[in-house]
C-alpha positions as CSV (number, residue, x, y, z in Angstrom):
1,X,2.9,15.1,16.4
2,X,2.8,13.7,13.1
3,X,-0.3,13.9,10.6
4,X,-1.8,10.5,10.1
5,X,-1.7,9.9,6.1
6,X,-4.9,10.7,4.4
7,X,-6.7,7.9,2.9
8,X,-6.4,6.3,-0.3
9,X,-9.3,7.0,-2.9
10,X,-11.8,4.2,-2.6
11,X,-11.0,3.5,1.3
12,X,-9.3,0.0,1.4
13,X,-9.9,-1.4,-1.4
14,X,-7.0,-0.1,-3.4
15,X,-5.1,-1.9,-0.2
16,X,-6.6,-5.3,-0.6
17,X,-6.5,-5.2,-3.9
18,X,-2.7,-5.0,-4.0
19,X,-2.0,-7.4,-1.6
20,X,-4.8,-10.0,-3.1
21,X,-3.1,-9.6,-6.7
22,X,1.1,-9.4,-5.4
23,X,0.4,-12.6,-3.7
24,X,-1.5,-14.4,-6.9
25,X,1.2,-12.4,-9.5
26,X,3.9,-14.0,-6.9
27,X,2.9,-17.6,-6.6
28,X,2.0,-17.7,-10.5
29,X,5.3,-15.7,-11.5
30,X,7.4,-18.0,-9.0
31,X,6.2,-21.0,-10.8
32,X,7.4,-19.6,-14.1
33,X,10.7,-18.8,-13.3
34,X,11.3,-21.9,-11.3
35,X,10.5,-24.6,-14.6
36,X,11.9,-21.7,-16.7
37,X,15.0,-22.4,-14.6
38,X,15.0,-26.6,-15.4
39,X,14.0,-26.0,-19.5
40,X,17.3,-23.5,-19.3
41,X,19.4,-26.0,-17.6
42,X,17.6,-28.9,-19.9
43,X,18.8,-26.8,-22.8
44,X,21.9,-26.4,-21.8
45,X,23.0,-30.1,-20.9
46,X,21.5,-31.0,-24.0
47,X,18.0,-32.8,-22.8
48,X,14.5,-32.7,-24.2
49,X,11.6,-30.5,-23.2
50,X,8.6,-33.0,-23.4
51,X,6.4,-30.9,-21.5
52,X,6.2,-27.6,-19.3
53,X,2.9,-27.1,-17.3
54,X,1.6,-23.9,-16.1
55,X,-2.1,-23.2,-15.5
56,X,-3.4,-21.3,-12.7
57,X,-5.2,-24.5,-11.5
58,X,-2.3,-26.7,-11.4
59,X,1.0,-26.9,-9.8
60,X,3.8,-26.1,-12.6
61,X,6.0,-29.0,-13.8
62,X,8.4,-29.5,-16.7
63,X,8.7,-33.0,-18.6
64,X,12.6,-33.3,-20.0
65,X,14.5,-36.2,-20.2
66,X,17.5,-36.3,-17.5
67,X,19.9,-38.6,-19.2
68,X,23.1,-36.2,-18.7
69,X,22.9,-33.9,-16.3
70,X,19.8,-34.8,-14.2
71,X,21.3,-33.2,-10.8
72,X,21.8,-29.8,-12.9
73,X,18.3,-29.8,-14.7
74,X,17.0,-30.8,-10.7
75,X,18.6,-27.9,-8.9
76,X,18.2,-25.2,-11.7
77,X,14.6,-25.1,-11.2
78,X,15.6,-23.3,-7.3
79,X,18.8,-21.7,-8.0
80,X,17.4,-20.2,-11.4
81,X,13.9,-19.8,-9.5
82,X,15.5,-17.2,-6.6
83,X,18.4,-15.6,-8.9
84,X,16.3,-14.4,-11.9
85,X,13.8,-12.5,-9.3
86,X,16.6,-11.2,-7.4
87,X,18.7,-10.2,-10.2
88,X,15.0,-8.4,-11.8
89,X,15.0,-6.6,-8.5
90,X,18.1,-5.7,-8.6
91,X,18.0,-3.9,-11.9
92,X,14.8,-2.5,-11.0
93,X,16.5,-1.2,-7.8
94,X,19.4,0.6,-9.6
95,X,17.5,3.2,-11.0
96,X,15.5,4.0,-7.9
97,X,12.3,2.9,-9.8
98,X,9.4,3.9,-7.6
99,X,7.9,0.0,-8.1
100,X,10.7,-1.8,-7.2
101,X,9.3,-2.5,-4.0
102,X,6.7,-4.8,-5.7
103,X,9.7,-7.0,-7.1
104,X,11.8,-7.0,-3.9
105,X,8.3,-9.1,-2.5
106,X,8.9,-11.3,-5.5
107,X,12.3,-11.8,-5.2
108,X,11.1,-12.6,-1.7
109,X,8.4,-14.6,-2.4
110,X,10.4,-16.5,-4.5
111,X,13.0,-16.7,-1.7
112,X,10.7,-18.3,0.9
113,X,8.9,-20.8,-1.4
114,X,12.0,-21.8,-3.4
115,X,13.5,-22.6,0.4
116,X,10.1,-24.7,1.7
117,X,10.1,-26.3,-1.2
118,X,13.3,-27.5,-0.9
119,X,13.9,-27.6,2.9
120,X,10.9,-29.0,4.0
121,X,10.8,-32.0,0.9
122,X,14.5,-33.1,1.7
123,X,12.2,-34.8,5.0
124,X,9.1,-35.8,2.8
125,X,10.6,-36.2,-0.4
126,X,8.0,-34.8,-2.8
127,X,8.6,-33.0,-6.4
128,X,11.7,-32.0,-6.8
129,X,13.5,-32.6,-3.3
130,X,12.2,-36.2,-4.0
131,X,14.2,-36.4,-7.5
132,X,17.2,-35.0,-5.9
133,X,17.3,-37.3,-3.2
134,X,16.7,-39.9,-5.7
135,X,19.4,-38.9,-7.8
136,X,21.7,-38.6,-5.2
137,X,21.9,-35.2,-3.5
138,X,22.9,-35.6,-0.2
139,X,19.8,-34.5,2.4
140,X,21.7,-32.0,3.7
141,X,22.1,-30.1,0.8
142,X,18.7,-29.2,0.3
143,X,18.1,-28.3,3.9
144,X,21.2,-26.1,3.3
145,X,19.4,-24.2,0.4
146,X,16.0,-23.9,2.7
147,X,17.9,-22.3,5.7
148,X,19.8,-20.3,3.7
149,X,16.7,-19.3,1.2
150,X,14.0,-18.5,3.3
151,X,15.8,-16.3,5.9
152,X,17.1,-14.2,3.2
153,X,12.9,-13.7,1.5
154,X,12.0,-12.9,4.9
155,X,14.8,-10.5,4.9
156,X,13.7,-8.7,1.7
157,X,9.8,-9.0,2.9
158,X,11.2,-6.7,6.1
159,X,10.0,-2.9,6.2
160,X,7.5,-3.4,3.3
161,X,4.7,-3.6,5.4
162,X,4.0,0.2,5.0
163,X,4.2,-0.2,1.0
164,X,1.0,-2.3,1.2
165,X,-1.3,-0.6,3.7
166,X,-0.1,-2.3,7.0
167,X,1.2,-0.4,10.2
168,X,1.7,3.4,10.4
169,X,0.4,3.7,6.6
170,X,-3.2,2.9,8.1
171,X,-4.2,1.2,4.7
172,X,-2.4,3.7,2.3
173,X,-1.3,2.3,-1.1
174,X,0.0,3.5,-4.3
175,X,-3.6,2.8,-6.1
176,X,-1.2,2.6,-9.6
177,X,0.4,-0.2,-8.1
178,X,-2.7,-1.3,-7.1
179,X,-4.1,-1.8,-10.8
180,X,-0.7,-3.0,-12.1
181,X,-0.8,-5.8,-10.3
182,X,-3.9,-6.6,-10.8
183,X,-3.6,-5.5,-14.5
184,X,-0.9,-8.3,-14.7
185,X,-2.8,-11.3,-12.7
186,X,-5.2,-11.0,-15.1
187,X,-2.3,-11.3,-17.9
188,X,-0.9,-14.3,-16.7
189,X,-3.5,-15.8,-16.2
190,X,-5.3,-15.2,-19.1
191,X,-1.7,-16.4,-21.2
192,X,-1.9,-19.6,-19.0
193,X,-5.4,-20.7,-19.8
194,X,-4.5,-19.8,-23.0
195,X,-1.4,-21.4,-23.9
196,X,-0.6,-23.3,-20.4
197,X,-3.2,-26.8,-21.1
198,X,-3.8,-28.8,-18.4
């Protein structure tokens, strides 16, 4: 029979406060790397920034000009938006870094909301599923990414349960991850209210 583990210090809240600030440092992270994605592709077909917004309050945007490449600058802020965190977690993943479980759910994250976003707005054409289809993406496409997007997050999501207090682990958590996380919600969105404008 196997020994239940023994509690983390401070009872659950070590647990909810993991899961509370992954999910916040995902959804706020996601956002950067996904318009960090279009100003790299803007840059690199030669367009002007106008604008980039991120603010905890808002949902993230970037203002460029799409006189060249307007499909590329479109579909970089996905593509860029799911390789940078899986290529992070990757690296982190190398080393056997005792963390890299926390960017494996970003990479996830990422993953899973990259693919809605895309998937899901090739039918109502918002954001930026609405610009492709307006610049001439073919629907399909974009329902291609989403199918092949969010199965593979969920993929990465699988067996982490444990990681974050859930199943056998009984509400167990690294408390160090625990205060990182949090540690670095509070970063980002203290640099956003900062420097993000709204």
């Amino acid at each position: 029979m196997s020994a239940e583990p023994p509690p983390t210090p401070g009872g659950r809240l070590p647990q909810v406060v993991l899961i509370a600030s992954i999910l916040g440092l995902s959804w706020l992270g996601m956002q950067v790397v996904h318009e960090l994605g279009h100003v790299l592709a803007a840059w690199a077909s030669s367009e002007t920034v106008h604008r980039v917004v991120l603010h905890p309050l808002d949902i993230s945007r970037t203002d460029a000009t799409r006189d060249r490449h307007p499909l590329l600058v479109a579909w970089a802020g996905a593509i860029i938006g799911v390789l940078l965190p899986l290529g992070l977690f990757g690296l982190a993943r190398a080393p056997r870094w005792e963390f890299a479980y926390l960017l494996r759910f970003f990479a996830g994250f990422c993953l899973v909301a990259n693919g809605a976003y895309l998937g899901v707005g090739a039918f109502v054409g918002v954001g930026d599923a609405g610009d492709l289809l307006r610049l001439g993406a073919p629907r399909w496409s974009l329902v291609a990414f989403g199918l092949a997007a969010v199965p593979a997050g969920l993929a990465l999501w699988h067996g982490l349960g444990p990681r974050f207090g859930l199943g056998p682990s009984k509400g167990r958590v690294d408390p160090r991850a625990a205060r990182w996380t949090l540690a670095l919600l509070i970063f980002l969105v203290a640099i956003e209210l900062i420097a993000g404008g709204r």
